[in-house]
C-alpha positions, 0 to 999 in steps of 0.5 A: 830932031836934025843934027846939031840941035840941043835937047833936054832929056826927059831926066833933065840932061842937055845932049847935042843930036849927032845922028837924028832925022836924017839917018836911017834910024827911024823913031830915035836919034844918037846925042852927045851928052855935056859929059861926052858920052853917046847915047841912043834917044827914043824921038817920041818920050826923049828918053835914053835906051838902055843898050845893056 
């Protein structure tokens, strides 16, 4: 995933990649939910990480 593409998160939302291949985070990528919110994406299952 590289930065600026649009994705379907495995719950169905759309999010913009702001942080993906080309940063130092191997195996997820930061995204841009269409409500706003960052969120960390784990690449293999394009599924959100619970940071709690």
């Amino acid at each position: 995933m590289k930065k600026g593409d649009i994705i379907i998160l495995a719950d169905g939302q759309k999010a913009t990649v702001i942080f993906g291949d080309e940063s130092n985070y191997q195996h997820s990528c930061i995204v841009k939910l269409e409500n706003g919110q960052l969120k960390v994406v784990e690449e293999k299952n394009i599924s959100l990480f619970s940071l709690n």
